[in-house]
C-alpha positions in Angstrom: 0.8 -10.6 1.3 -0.5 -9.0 -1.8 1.6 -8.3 -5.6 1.8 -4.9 -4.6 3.1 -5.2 -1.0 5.8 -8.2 -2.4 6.5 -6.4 -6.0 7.2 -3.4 -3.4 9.5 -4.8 -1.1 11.7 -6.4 -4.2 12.0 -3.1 -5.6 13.5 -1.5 -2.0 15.7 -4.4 -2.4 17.1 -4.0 -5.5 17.1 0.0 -4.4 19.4 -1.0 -1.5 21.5 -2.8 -3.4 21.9 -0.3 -6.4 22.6 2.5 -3.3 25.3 0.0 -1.8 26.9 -0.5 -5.1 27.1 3.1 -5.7 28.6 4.0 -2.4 31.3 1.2 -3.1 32.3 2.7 -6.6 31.7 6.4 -5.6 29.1 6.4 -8.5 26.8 8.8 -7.2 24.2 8.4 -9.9 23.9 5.0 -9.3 23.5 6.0 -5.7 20.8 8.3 -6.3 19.2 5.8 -8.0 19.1 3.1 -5.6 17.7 5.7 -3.5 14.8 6.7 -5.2 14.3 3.0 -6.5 13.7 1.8 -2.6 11.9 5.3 -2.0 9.3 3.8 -5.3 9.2 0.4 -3.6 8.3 1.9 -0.2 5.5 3.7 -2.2 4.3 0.4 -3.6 4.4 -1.3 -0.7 2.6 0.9 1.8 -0.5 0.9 -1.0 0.1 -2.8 -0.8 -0.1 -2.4 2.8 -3.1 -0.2 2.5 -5.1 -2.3 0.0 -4.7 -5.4 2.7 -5.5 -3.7 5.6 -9.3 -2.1 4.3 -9.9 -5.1 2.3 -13.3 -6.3 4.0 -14.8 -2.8 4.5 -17.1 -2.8 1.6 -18.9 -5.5 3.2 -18.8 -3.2 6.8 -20.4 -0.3 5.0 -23.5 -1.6 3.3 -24.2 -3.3 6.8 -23.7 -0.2 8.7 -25.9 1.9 5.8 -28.2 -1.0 6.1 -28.8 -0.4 9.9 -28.0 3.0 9.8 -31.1 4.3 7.9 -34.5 4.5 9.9 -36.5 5.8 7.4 -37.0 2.9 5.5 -37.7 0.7 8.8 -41.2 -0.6 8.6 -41.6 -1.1 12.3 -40.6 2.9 12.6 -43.7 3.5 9.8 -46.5 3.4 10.9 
């Protein structure tokens, strides 16, 4: 787990809470703003998510470029 997936998943957390405590005091700001604070964390979290999940593809593409390109192939040369 990365900053960004953890830092992301506290902030929908403190989101529900905020949402909760709104509800209970029919404080519908507060409400709306545990809403969109756990709608931010789900943001942070999914590029979290999305940062771990390609995290070794930079290495995959120069080998796929590498054997990709027949031009510079010296056994095709010649």
């Amino acid at each position: 787990m990365n900053k960004d997936q953890f830092k992301g998943r506290i902030k929908q957390a403190k989101g529900r809470i905020k949402e909760v405590s709104g509800k209970l005091t029919r404080d519908k700001l507060m409400e709306k703003k545990g809403q969109a604070q756990k709608i931010g964390g789900r943001i942070l979290a999914g590029y979290g998510d999305f940062k771990e999940d390609t995290r070794g593809y930079d290495d995959l593409e120069d080998d796929i470029r590498g054997y990709g390109d027949f031009r510079h192939d010296p056994q095709k040369s010649g």
